[in-house]
gemmi code that builds the backbone of each chain (N, CA, C; Angstrom):
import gemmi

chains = {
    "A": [
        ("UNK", (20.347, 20.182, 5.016), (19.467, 19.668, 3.962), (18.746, 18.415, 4.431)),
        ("UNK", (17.641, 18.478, 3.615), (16.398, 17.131, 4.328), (16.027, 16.563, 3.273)),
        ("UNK", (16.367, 15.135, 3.366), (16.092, 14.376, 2.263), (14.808, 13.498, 2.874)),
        ("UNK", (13.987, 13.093, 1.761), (13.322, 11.721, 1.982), (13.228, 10.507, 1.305)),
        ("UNK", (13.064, 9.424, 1.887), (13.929, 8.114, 1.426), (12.348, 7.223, 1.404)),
        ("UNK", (11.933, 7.221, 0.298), (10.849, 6.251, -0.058), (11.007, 4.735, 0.501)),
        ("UNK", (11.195, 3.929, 0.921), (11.574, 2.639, 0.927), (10.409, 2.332, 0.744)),
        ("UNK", (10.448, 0.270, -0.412), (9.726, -0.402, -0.604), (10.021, -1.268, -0.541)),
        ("UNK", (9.200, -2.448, -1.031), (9.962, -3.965, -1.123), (11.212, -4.480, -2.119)),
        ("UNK", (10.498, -3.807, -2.552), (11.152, -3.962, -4.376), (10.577, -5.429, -4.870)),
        ("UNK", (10.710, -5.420, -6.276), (10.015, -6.603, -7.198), (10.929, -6.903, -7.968)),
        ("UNK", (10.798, -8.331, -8.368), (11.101, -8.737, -10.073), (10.789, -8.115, -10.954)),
        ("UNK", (10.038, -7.653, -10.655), (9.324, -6.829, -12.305), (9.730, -5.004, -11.682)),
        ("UNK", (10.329, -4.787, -13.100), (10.775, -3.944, -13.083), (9.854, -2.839, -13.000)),
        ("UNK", (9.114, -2.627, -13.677), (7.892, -1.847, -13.793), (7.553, -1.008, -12.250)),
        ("UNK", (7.272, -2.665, -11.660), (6.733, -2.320, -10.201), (7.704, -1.332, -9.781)),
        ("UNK", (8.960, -1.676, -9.756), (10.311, -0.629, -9.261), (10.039, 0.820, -9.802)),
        ("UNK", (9.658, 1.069, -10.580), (9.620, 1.892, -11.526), (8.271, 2.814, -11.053)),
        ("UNK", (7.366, 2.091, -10.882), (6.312, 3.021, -10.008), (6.548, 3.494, -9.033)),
        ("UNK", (7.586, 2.885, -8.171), (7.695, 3.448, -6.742), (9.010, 4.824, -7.632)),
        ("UNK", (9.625, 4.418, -8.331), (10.639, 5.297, -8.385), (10.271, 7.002, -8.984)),
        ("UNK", (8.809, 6.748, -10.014), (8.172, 7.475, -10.768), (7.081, 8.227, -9.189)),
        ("UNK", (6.853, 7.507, -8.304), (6.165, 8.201, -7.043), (7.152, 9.347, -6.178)),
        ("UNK", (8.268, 8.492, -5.970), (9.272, 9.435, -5.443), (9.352, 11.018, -5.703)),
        ("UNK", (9.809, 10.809, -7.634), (9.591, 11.709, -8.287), (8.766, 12.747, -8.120)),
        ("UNK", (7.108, 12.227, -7.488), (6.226, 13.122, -7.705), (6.044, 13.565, -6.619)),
        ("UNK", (6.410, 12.406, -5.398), (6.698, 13.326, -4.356), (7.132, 14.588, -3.932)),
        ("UNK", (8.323, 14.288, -5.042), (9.289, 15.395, -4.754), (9.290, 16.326, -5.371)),
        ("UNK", (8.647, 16.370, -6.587), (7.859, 17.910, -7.433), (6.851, 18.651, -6.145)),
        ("UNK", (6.235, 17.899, -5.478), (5.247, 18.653, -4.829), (5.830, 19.107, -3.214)),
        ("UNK", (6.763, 18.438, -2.552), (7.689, 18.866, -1.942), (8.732, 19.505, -1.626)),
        ("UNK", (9.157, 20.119, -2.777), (10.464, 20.513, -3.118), (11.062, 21.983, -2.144)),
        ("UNK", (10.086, 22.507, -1.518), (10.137, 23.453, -0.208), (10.286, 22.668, 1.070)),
        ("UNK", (9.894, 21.484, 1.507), (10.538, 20.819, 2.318), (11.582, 19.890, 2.589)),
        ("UNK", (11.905, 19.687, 1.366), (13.136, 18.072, 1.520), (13.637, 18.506, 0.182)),
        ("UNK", (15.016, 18.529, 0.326), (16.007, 18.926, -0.763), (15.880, 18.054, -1.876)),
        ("UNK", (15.531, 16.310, -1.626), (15.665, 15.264, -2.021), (14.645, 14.275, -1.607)),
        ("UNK", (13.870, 13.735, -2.806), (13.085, 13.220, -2.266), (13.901, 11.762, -3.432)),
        ("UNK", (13.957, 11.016, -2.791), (14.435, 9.369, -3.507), (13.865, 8.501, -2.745)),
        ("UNK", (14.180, 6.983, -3.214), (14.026, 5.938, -3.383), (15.044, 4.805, -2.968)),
        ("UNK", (14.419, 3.556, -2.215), (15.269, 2.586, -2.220), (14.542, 1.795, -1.823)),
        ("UNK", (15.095, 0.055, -1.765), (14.555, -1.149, -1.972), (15.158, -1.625, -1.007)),
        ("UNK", (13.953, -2.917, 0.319), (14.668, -3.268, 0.833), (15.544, -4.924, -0.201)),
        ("UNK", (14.816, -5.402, -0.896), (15.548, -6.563, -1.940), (14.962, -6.224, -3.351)),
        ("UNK", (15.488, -6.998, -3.839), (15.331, -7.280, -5.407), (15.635, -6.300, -6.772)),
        ("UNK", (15.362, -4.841, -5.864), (15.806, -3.737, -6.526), (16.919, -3.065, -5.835)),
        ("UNK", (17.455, -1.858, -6.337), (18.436, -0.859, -6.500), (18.187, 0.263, -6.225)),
        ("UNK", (18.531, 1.194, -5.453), (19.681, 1.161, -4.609), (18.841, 0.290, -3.286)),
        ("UNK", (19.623, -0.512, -2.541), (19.867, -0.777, -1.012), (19.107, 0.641, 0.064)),
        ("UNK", (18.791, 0.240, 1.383), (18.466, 0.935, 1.673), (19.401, 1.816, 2.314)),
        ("UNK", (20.821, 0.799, 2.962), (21.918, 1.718, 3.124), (22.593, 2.361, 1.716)),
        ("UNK", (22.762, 1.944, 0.587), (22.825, 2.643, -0.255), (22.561, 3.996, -0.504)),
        ("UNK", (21.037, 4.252, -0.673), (20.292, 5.233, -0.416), (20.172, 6.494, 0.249)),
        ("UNK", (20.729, 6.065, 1.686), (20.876, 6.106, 2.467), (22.248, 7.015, 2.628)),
        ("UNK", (23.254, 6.424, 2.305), (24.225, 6.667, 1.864), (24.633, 7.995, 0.868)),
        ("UNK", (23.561, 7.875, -0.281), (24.007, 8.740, -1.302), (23.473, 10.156, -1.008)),
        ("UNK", (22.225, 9.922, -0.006), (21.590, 11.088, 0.422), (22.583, 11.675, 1.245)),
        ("UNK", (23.536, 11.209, 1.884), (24.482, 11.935, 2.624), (25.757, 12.371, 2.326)),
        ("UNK", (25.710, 11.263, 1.759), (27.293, 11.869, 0.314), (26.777, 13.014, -0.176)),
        ("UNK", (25.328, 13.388, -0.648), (24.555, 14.420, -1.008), (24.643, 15.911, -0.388)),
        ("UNK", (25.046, 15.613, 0.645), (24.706, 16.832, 2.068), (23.740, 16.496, 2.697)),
        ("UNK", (22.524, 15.260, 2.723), (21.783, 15.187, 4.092), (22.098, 15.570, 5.270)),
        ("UNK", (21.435, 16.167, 5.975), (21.734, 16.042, 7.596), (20.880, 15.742, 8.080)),
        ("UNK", (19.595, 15.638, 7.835), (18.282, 14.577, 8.023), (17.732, 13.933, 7.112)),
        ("UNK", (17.670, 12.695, 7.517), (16.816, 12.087, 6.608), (15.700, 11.368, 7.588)),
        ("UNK", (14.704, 11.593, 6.524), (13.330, 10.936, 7.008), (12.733, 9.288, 5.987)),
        ("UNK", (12.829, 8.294, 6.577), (13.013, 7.028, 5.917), (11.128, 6.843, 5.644)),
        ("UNK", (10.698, 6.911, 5.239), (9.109, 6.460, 4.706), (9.379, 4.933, 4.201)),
        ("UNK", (8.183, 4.164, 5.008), (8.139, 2.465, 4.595), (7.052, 2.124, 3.392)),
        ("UNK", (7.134, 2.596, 2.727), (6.093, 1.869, 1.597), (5.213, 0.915, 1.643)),
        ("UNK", (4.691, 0.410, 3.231), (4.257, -0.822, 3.179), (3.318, -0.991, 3.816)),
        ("UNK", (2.353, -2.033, 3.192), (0.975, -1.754, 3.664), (0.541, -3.085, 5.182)),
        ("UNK", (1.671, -3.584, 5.397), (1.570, -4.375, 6.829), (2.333, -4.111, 7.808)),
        ("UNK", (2.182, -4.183, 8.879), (3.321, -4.068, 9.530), (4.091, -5.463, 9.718)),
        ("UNK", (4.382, -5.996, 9.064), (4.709, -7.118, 9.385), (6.434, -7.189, 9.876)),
        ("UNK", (7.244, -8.457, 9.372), (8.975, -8.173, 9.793), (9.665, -7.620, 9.007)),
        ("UNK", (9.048, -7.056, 7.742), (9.892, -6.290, 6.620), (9.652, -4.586, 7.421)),
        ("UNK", (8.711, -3.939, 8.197), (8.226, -3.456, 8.635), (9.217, -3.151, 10.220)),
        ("UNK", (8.850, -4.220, 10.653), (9.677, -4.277, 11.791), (10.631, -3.873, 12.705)),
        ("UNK", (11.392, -5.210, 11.409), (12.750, -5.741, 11.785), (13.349, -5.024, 10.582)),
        ("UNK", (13.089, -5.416, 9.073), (14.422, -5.515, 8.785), (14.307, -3.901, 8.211)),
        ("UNK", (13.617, -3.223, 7.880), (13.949, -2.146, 7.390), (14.762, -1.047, 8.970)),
        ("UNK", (14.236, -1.214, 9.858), (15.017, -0.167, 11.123), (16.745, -0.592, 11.005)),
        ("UNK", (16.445, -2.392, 10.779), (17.916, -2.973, 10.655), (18.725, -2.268, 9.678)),
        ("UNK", (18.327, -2.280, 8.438), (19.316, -1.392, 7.184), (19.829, -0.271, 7.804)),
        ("UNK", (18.455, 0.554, 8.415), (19.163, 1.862, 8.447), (19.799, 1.980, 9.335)),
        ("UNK", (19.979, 1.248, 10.501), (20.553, 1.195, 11.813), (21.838, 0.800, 11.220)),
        ("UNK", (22.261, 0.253, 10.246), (23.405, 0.092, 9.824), (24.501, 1.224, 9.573)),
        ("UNK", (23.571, 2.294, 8.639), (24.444, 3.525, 8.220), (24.006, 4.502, 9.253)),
        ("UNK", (23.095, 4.315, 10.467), (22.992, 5.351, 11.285), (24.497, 4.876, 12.272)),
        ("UNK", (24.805, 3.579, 12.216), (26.636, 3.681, 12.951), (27.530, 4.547, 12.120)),
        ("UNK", (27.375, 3.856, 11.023), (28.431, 5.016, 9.850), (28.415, 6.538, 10.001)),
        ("UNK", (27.229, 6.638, 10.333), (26.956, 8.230, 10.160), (26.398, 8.551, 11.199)),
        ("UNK", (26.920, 8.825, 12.382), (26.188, 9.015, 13.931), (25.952, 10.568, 13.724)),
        ("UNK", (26.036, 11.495, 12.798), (26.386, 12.962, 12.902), (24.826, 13.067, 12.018)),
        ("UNK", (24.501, 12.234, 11.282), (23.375, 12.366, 10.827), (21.851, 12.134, 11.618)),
        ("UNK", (20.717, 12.887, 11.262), (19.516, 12.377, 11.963), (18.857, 11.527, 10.740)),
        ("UNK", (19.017, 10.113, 10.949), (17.981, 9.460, 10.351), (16.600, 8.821, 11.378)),
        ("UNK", (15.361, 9.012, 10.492), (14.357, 9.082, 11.144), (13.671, 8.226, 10.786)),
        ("UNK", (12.584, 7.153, 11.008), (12.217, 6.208, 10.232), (10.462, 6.776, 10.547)),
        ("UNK", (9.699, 7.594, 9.512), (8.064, 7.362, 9.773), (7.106, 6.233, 9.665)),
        ("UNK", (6.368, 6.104, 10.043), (5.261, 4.683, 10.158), (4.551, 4.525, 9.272)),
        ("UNK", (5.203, 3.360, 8.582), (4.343, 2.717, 7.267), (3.104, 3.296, 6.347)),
        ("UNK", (3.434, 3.229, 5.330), (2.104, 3.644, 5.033), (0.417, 3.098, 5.499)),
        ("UNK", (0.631, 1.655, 5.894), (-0.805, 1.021, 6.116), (-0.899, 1.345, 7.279)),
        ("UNK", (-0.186, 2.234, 8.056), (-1.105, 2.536, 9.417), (-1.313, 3.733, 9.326)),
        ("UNK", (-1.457, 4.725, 8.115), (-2.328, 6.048, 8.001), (-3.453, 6.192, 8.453)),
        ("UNK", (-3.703, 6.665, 9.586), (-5.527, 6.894, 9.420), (-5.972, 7.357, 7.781)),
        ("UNK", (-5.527, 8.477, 7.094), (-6.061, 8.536, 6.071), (-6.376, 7.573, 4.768)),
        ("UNK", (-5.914, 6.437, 4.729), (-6.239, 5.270, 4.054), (-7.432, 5.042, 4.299)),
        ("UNK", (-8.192, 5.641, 5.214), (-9.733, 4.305, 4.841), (-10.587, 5.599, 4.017)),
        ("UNK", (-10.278, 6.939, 4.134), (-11.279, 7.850, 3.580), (-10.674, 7.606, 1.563)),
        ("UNK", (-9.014, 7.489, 1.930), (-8.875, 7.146, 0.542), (-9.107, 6.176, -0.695)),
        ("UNK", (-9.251, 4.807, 0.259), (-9.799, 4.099, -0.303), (-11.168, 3.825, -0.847)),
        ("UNK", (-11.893, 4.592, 0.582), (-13.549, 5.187, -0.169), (-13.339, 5.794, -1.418)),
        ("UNK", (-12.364, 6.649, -1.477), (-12.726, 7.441, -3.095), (-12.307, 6.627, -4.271)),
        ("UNK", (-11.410, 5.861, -3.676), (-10.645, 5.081, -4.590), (-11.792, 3.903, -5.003)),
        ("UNK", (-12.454, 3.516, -4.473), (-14.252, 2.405, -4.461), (-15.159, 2.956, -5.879)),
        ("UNK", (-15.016, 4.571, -4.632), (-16.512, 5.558, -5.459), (-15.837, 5.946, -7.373)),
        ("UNK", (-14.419, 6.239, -7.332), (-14.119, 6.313, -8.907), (-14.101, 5.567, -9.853)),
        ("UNK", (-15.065, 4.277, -9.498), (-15.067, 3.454, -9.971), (-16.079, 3.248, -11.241)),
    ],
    "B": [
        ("UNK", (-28.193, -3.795, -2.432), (-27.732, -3.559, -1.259), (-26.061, -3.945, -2.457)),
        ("UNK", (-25.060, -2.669, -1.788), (-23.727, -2.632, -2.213), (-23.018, -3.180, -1.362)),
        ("UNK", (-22.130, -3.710, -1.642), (-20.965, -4.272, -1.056), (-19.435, -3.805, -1.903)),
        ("UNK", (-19.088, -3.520, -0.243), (-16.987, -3.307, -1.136), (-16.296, -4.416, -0.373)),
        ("UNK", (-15.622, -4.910, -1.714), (-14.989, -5.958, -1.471), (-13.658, -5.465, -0.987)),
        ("UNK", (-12.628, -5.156, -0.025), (-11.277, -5.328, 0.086), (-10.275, -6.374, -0.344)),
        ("UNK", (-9.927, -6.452, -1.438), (-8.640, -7.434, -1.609), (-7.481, -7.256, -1.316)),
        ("UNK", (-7.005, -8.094, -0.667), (-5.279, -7.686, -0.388), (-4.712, -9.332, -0.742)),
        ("UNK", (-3.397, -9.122, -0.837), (-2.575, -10.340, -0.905), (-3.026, -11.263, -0.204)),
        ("UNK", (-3.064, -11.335, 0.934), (-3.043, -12.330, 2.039), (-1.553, -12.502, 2.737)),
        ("UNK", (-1.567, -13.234, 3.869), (0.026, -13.610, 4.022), (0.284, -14.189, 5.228)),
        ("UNK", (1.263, -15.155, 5.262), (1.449, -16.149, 6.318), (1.335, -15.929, 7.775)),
        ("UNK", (1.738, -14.479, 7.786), (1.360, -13.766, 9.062), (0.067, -13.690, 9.679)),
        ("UNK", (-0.374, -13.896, 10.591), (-2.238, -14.082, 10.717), (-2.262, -12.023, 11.140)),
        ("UNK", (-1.243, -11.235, 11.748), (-1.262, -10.022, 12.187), (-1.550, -9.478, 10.468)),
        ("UNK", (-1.251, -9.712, 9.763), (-1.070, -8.728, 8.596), (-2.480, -8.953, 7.924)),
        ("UNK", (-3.220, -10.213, 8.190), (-4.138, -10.465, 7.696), (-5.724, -9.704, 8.718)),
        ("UNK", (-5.366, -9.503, 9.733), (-5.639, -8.931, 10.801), (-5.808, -7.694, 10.507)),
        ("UNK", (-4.343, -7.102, 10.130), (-4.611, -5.902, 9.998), (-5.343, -5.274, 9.189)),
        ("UNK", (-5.477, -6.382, 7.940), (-6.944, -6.480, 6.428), (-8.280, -6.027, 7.113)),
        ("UNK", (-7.965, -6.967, 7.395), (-9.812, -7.169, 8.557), (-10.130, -6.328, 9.412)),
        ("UNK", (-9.121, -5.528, 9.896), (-10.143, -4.317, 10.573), (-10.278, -3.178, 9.871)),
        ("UNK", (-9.213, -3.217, 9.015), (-9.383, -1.886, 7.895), (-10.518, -2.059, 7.073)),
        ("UNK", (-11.242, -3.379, 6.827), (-12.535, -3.513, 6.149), (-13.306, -2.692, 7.362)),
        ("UNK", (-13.493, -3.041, 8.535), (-14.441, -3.033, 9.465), (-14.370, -1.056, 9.621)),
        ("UNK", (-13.314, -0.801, 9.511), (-12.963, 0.629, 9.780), (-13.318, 1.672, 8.727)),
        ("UNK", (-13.393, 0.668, 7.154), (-13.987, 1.619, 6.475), (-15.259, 1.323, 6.545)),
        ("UNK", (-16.273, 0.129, 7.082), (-17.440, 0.041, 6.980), (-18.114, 0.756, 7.901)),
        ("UNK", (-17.403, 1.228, 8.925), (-17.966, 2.032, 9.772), (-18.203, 3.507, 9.726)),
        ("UNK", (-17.254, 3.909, 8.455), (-17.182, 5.303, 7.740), (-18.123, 5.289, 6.586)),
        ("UNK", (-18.378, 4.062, 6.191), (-19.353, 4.158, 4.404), (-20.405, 3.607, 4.901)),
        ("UNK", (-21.734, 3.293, 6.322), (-22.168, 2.564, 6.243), (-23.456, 3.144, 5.372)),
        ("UNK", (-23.401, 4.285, 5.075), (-24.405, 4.814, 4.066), (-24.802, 4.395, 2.589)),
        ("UNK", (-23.458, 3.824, 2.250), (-22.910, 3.753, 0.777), (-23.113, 2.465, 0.794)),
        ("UNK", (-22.782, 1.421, 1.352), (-22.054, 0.251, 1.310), (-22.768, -0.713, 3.076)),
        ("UNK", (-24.041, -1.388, 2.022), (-24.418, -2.331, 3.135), (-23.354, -3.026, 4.179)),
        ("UNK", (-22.435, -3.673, 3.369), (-21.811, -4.494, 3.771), (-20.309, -3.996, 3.783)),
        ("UNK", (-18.917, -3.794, 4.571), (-17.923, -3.764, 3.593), (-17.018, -5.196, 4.354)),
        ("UNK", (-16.337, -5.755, 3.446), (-15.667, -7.100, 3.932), (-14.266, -7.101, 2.928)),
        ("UNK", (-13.536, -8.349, 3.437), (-12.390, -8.292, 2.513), (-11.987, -9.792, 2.256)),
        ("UNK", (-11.296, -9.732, 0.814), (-11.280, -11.273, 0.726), (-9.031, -11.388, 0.350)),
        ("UNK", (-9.036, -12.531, 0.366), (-7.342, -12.751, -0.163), (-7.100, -13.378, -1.002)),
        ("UNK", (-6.205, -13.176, -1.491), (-6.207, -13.683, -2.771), (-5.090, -15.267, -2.745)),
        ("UNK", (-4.048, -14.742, -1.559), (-3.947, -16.586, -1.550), (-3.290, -16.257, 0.184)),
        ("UNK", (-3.392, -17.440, 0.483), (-2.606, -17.755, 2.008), (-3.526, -16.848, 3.431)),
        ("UNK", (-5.094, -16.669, 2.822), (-5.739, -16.186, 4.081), (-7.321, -16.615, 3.689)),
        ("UNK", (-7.932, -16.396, 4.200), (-9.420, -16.735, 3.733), (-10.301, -15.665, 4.114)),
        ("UNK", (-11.534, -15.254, 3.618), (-11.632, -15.939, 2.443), (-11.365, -15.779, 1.286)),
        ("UNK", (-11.210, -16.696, 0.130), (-10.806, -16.436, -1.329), (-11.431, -15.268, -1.733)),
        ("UNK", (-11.127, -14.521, -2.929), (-12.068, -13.927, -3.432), (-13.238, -14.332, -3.743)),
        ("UNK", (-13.376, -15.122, -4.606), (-14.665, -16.230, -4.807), (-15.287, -16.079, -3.844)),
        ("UNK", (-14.428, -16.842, -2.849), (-15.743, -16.975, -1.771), (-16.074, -15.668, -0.938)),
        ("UNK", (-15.306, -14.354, -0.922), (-16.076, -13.725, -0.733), (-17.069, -12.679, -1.262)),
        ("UNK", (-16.806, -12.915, -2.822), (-17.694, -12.923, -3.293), (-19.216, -13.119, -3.017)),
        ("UNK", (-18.955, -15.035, -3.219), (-20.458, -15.444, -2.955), (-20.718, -15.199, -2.029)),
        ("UNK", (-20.022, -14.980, -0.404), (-20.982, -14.260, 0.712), (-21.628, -13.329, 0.150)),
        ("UNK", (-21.047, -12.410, -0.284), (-21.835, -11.111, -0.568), (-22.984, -11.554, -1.141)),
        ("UNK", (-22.840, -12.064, -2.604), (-23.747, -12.143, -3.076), (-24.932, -12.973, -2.297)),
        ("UNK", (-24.446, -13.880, -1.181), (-25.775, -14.976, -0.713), (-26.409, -14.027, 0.061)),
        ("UNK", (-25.580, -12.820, 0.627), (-26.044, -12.120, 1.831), (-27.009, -11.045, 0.944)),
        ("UNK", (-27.520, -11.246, -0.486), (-27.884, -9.783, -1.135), (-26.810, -9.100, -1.637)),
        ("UNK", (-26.373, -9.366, -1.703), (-25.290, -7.850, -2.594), (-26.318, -7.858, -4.021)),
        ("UNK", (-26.481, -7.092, -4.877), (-26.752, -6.907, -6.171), (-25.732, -5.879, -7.067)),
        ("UNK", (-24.809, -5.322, -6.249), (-23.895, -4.798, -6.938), (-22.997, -4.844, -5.392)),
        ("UNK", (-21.276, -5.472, -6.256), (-20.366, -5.551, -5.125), (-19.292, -4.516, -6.264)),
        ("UNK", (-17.969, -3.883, -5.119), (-17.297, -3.315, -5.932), (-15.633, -3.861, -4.871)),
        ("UNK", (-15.300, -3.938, -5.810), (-13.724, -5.254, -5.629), (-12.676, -3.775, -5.907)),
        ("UNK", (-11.790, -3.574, -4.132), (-10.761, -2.948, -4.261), (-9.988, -3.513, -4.033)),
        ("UNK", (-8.975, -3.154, -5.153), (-7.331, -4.080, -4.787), (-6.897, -3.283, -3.977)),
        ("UNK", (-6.599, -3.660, -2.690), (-5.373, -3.229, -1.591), (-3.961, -3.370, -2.209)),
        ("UNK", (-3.597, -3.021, -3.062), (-1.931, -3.509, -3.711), (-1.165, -2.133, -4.088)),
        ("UNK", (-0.054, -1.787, -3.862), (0.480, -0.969, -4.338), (1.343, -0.530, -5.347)),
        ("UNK", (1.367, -1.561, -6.410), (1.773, -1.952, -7.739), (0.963, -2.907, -8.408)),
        ("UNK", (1.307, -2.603, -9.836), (0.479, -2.623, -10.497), (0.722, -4.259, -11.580)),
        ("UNK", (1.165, -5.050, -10.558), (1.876, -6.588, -10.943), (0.783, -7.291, -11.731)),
        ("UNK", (1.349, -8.546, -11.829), (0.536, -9.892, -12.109), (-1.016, -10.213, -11.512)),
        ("UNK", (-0.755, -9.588, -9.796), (-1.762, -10.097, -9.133), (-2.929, -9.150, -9.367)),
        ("UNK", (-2.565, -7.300, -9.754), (-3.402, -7.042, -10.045), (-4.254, -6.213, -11.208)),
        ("UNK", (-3.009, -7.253, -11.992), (-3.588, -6.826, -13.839), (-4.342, -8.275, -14.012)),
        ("UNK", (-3.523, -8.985, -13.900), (-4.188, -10.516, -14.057), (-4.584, -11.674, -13.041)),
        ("UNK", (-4.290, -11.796, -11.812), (-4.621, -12.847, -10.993), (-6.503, -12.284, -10.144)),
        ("UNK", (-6.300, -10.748, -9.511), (-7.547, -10.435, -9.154), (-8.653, -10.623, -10.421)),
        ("UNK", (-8.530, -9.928, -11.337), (-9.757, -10.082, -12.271), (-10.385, -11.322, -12.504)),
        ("UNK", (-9.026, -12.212, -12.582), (-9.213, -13.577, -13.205), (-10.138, -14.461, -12.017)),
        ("UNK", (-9.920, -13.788, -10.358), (-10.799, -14.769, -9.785), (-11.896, -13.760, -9.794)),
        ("UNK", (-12.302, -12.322, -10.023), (-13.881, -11.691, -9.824), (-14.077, -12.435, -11.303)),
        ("UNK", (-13.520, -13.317, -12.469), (-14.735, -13.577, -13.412), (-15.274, -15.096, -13.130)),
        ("UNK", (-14.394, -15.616, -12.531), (-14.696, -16.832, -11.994), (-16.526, -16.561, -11.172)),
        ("UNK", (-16.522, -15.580, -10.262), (-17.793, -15.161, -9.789), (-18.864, -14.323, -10.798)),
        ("UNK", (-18.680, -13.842, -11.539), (-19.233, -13.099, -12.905), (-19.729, -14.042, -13.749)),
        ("UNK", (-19.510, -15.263, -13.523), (-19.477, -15.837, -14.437), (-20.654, -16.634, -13.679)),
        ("UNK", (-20.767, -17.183, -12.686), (-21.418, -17.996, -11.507), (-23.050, -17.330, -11.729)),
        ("UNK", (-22.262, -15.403, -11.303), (-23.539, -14.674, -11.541), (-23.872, -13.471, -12.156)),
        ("UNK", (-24.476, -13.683, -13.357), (-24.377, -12.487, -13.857), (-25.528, -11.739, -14.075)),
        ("UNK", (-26.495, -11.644, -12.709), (-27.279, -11.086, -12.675), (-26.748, -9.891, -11.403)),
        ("UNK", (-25.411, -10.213, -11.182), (-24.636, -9.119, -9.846), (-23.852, -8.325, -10.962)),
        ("UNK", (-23.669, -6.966, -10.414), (-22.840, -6.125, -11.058), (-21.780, -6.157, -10.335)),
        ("UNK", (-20.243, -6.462, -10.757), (-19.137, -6.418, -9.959), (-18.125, -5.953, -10.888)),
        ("UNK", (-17.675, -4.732, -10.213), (-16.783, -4.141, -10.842), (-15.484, -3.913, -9.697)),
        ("UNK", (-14.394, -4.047, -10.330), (-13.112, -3.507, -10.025), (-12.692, -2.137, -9.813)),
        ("UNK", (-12.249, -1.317, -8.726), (-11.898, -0.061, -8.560), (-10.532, -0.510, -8.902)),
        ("UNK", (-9.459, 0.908, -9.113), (-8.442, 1.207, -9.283), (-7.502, 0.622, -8.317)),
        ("UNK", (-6.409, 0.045, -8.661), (-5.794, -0.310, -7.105), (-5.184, 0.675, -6.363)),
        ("UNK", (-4.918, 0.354, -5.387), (-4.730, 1.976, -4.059), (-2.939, 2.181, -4.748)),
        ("UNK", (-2.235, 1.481, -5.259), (-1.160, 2.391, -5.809), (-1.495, 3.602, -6.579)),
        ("UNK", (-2.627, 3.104, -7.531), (-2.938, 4.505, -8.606), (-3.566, 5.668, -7.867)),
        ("UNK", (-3.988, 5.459, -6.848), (-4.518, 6.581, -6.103), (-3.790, 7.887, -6.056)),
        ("UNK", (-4.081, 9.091, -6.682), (-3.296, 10.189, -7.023), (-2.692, 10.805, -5.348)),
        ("UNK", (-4.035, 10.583, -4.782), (-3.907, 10.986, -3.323), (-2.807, 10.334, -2.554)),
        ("UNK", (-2.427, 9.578, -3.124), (-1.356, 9.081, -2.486), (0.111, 9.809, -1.575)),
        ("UNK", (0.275, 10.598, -2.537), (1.680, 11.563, -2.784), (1.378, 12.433, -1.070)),
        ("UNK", (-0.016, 12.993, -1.258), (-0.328, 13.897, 0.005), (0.004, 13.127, 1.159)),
        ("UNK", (-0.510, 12.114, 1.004), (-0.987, 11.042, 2.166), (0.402, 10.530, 2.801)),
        ("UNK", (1.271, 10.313, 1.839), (2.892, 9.952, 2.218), (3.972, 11.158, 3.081)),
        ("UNK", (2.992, 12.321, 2.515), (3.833, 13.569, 2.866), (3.406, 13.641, 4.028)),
        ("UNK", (2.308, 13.928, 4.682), (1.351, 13.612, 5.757), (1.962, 12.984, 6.966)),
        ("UNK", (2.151, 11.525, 6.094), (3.042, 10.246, 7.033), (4.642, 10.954, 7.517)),
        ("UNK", (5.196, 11.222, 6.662), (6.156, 11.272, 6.763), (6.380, 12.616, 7.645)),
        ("UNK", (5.739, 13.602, 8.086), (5.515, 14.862, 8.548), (5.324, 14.663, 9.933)),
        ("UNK", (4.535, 13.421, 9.947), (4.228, 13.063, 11.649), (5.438, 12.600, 12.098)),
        ("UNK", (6.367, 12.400, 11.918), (7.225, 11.816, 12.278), (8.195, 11.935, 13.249)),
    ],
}
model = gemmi.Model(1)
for chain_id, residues in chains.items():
    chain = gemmi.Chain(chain_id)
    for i, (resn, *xyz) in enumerate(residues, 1):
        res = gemmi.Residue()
        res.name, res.seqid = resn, gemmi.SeqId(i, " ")
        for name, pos in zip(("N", "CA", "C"), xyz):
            atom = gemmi.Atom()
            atom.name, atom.element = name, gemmi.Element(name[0])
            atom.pos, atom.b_iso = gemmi.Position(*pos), 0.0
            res.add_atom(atom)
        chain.add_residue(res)
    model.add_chain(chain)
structure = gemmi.Structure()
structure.add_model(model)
structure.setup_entities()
């Protein structure tokens, strides 16, 4: 089974949490032939952890997981610390493939989307 | 002559702010049909302000600019902090049409675009 693991920053405001968690969701309606599980996790402020997450997807039956970064820099949340989380439960779980894909802000498809996102204006 | 404004956070990192600035340049090189100009402004900890890039636009000709939030939730900064500095410029000039697009969280396209990411992986 193939899960995918949204990661974001997470916020104070709950809401914000709540969009990423309500995206997951829709991810995973439209995925549901490729990834058993499509969820969510925070690297601070919100719930679950990314080893958490991480975690439950495999308590789940994962045997791959694919980690998606929610984030539109590459900066050290990018980096450092999100490979760090998961590098944590990839010791715990050496039998598992966790995979980490490249941020969302380095999509090539972001600049055609943001054109439309301009033009619906 | 149109102008799209890019807004993003800004951030202490000069790479992340970097990475703003060519994604303006990258979509201006895809819209140069649409969009005389495309540039990006921050909203704190990079330059230039919104305001001020605003008034470039506008000194450079803009007569209609269109202000995208780069943000991927739907917070403080961009229910209330972006608007609050495009009226600061609305207000300066209101012989420019400046309107706000959707911020790139609401982008429906999103969901594809993540699946996409996460596929290359």
């Amino acid at each position: 089974m193939k899960t995918l693991l949204v990661v974001a920053h997470g916020s104070r405001r709950a809401e914000s949490n709540d969009e990423v968690r309500a995206l997951a969701q829709c991810i995973g309606a439209q995925a549901s032939a490729e990834y058993g599980t499509v969820a969510c996790a925070f690297l601070e402020l919100a719930e679950p952890s990314i080893p958490d997450g991480l975690r439950a997807a495999i308590a789940a039956g994962a045997k791959q997981v694919v980690v998606l970064p929610y984030f539109l820099s590459a900066g050290r949340h990018v980096v450092t610390d999100v490979p760090g989380e998961v590098n944590i439960v990839r010791a715990e779980h050496p039998e598992v493939e966790i995979t980490v894909a490249p941020y969302l802000g380095a999509a090539p498809e972001l600049v055609g989307l943001l054109l439309k996102q301009a033009a619906g204006n």
